[in-house]
N, C-alpha and C positions, 0 to 999 in steps of 0.2 A: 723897666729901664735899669739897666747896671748903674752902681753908684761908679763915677770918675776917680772917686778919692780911695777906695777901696780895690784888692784885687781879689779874684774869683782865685782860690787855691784847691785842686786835688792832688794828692797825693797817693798813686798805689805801685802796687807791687803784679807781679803775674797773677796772683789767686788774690788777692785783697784791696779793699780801700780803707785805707788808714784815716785820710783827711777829705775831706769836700767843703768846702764853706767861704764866707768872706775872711780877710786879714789885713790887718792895717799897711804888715811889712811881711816881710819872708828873710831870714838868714841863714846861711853857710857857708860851706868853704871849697874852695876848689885847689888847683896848684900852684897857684899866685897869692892864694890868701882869703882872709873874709872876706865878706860880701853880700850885700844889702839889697833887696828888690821894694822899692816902695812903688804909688800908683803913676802911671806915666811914664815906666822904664824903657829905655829904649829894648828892641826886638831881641834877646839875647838866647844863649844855647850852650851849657855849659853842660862837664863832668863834676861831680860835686863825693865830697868824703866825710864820714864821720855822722852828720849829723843834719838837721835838717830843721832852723824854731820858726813858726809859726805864731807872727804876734796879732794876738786877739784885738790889742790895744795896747795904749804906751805904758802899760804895767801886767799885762799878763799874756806869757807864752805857752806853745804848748811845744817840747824837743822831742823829736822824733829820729831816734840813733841808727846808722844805717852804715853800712863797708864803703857802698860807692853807688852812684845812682846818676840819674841824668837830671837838668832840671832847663827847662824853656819856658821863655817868657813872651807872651806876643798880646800884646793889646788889653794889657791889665788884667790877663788870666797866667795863670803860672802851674805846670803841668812838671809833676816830680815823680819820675820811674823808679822805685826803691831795686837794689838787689841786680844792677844791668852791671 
């Protein structure tokens, strides 16, 4: 059973997967600004820049630097297309 409080993170690209795991949170930035996904987010679908952190917990991230990428969120899993 999925943990509620957690979200299921992948992260890839056309030929790689960078990330797969759980995360507390997920942040980056789009064309309005930063921006936070924690568990319970509502349904969202954004284009995203620069960069991409992945927090393990409330003190360790992991940055993942990228041009531009896509990132959707649906039901506490969070799916990020690096390089689109």
């Amino acid at each position: 059973m999925m943990d509620t409080k957690k979200l299921q993170v992948k992260i890839t690209s056309k030929d790689k997967t960078y990330y797969q795991g759980e995360a507390f949170a997920v942040s980056s930035k789009n064309e309005i600004g930063v921006f936070d996904i924690l568990a319970k987010h509502a349904n969202f679908v954004t284009t995203i820049m620069g960069y991409v952190d992945v927090h393990k917990d409330s003190q360790n991230k992991i940055r993942f630097e990228m041009d531009r990428g896509i990132l959707k969120v649906r039901e506490n899993i969070v799916e990020i297309f690096m390089g689109i």
